[in-house]
TIVO-2410 file (N, C-alpha, C; in nm, 3 decimals):
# residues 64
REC num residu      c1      c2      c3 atome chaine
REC   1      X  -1.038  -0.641  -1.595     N      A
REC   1      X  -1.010  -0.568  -1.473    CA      A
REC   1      X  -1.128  -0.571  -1.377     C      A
REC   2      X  -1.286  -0.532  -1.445     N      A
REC   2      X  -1.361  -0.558  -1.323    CA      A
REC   2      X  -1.347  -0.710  -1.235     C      A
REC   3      X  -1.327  -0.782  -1.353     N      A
REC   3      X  -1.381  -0.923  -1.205    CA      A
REC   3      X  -1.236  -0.940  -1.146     C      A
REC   4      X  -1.140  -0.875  -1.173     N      A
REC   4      X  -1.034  -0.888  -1.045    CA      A
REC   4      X  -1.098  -0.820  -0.902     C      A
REC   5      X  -1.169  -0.653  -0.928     N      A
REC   5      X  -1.160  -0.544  -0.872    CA      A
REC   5      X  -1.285  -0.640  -0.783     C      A
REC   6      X  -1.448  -0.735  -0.869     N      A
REC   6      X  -1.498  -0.795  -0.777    CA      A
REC   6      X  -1.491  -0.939  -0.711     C      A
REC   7      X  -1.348  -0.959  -0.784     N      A
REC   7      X  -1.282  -1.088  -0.657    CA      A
REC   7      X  -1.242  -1.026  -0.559     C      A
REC   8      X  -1.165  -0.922  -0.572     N      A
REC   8      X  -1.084  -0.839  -0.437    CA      A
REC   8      X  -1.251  -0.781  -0.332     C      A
REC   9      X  -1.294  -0.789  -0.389     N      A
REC   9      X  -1.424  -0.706  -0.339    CA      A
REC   9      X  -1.491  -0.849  -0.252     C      A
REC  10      X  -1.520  -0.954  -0.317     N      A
REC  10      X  -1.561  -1.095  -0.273    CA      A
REC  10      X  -1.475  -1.121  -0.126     C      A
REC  11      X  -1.343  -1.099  -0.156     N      A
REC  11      X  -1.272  -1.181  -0.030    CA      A
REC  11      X  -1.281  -1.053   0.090     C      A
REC  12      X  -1.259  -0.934   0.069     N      A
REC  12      X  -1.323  -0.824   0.194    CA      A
REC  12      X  -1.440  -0.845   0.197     C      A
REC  13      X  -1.536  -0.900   0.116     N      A
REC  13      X  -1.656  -0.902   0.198    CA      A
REC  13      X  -1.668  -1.016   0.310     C      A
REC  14      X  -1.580  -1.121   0.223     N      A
REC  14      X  -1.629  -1.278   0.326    CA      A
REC  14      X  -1.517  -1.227   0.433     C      A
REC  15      X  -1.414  -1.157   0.443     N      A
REC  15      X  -1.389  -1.130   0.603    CA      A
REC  15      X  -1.443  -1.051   0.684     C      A
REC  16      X  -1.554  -0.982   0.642     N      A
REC  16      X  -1.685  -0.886   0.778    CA      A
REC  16      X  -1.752  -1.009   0.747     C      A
REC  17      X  -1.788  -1.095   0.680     N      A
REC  17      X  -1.870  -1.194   0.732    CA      A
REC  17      X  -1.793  -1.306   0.829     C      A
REC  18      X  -1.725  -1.366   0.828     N      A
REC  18      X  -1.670  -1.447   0.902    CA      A
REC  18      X  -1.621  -1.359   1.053     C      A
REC  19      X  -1.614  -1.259   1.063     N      A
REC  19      X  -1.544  -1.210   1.152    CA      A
REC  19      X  -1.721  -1.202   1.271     C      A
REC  20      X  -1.808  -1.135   1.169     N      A
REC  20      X  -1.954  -1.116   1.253    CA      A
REC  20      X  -1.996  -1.229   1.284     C      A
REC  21      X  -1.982  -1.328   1.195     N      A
REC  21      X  -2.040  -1.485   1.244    CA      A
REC  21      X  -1.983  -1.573   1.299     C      A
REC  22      X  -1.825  -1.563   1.320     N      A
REC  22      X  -1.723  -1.629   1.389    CA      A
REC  22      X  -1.623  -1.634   1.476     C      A
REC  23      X  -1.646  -1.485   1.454     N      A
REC  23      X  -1.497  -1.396   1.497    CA      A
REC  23      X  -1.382  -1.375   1.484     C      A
REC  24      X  -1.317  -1.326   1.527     N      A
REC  24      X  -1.180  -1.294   1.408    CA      A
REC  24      X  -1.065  -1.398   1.416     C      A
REC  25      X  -1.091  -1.487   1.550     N      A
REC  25      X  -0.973  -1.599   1.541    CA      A
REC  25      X  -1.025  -1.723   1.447     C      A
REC  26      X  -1.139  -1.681   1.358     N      A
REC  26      X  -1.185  -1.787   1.247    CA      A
REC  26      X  -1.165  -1.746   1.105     C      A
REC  27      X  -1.093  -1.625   1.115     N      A
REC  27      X  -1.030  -1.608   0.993    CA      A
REC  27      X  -0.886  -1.677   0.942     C      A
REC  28      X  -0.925  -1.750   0.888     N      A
REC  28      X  -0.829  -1.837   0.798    CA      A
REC  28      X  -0.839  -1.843   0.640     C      A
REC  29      X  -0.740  -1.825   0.534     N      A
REC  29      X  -0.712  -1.859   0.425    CA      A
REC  29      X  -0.829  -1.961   0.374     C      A
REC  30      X  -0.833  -2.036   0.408     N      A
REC  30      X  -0.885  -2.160   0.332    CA      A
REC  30      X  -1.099  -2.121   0.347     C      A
REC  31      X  -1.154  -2.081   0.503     N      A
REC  31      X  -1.260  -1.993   0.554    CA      A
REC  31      X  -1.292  -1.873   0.439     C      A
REC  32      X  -1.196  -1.829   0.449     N      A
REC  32      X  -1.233  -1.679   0.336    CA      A
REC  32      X  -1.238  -1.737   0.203     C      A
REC  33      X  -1.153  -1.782   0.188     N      A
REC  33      X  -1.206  -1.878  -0.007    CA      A
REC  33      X  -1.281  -1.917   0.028     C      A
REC  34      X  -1.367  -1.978   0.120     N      A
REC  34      X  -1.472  -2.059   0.104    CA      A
REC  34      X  -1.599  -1.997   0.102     C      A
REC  35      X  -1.597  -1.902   0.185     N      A
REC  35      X  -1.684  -1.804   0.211    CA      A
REC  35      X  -1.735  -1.713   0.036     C      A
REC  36      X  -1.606  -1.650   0.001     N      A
REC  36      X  -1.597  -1.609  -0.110    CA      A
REC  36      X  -1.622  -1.660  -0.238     C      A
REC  37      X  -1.633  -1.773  -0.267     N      A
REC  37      X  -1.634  -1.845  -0.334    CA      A
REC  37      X  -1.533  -1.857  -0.444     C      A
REC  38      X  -1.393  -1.851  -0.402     N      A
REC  38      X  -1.275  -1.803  -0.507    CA      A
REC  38      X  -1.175  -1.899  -0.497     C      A
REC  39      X  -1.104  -1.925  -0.555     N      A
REC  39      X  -1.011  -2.017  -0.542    CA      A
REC  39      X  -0.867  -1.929  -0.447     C      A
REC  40      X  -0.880  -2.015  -0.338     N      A
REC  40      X  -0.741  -1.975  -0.218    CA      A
REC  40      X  -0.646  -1.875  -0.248     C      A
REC  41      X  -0.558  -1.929  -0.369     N      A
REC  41      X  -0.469  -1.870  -0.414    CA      A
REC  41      X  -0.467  -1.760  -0.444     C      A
REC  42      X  -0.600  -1.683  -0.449     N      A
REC  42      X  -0.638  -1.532  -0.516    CA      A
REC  42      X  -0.633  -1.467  -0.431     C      A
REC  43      X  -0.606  -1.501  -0.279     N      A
REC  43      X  -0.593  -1.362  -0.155    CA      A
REC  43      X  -0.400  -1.369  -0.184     C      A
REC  44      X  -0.394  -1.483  -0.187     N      A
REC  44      X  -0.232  -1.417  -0.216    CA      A
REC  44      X  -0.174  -1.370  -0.306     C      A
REC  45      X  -0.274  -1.369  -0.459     N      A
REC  45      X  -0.225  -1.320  -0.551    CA      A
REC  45      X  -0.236  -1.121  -0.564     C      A
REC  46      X  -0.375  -1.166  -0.503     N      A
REC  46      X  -0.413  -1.017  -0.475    CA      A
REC  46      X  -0.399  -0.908  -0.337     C      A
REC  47      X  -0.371  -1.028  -0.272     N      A
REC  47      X  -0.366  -0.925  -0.146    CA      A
REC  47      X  -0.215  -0.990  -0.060     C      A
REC  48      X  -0.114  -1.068  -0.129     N      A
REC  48      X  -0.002  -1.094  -0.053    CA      A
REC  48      X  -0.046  -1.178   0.063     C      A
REC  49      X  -0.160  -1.225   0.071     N      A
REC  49      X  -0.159  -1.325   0.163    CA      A
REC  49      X  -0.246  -1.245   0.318     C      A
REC  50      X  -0.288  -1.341   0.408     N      A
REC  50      X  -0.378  -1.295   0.532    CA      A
REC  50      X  -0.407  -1.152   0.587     C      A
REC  51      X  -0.289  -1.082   0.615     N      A
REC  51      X  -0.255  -0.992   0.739    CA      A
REC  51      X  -0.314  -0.875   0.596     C      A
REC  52      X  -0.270  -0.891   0.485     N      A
REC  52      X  -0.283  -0.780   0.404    CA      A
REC  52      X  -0.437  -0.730   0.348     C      A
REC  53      X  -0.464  -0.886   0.330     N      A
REC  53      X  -0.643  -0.919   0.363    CA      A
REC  53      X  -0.667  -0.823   0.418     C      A
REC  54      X  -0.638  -0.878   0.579     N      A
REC  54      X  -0.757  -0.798   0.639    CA      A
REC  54      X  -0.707  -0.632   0.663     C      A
REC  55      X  -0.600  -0.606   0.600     N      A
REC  55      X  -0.578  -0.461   0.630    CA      A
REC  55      X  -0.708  -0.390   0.535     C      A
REC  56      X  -0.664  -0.439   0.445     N      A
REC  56      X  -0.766  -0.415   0.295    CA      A
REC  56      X  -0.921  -0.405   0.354     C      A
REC  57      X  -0.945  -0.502   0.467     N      A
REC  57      X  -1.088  -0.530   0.542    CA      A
REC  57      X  -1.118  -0.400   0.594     C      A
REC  58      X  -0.989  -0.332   0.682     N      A
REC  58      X  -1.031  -0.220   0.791    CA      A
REC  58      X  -1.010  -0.108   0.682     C      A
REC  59      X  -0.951  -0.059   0.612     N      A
REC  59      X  -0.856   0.069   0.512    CA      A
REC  59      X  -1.019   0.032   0.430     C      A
REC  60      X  -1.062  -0.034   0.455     N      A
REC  60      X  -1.282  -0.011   0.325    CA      A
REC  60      X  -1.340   0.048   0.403     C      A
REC  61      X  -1.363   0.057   0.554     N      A
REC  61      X  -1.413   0.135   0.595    CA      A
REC  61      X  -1.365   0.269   0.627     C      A
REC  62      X  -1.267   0.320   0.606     N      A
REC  62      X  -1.188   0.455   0.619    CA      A
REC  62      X  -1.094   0.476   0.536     C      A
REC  63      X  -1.107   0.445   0.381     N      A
REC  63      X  -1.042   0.482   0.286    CA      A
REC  63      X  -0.927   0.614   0.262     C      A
REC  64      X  -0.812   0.639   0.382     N      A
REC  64      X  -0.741   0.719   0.380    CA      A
REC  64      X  -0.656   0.788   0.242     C      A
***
């Protein structure tokens, strides 16, 4: 369970990085695995794919 909790943790981090160093129309699937160092398939396994990503990105800084 942890290294799921710090893959999920890996791919929100590489989207505040790509977003500060690229901006947010450089967030792409293939960018964030790369960034992350994870294999692609793990934002959709874990997070349903892009949009859910980055919800997961903004909902870390204001954990409602």
């Amino acid at each position: 369970m942890k290294d799921k909790e710090a893959t999920k943790r890996k791919l929100i981090d590489a989207v505040g990085i790509i977003i500060k160093r690229d901006g947010f129309s450089a967030l792409k699937i293939s960018t964030i695995a790369k960034v992350a160092e994870v294999d692609r398939k793990l934002i959709y396994r874990y997070f349903g794919g892009l949009n859910h990503l980055i919800e997961a990105y903004i909902i870390s800084f204001n954990p409602f």
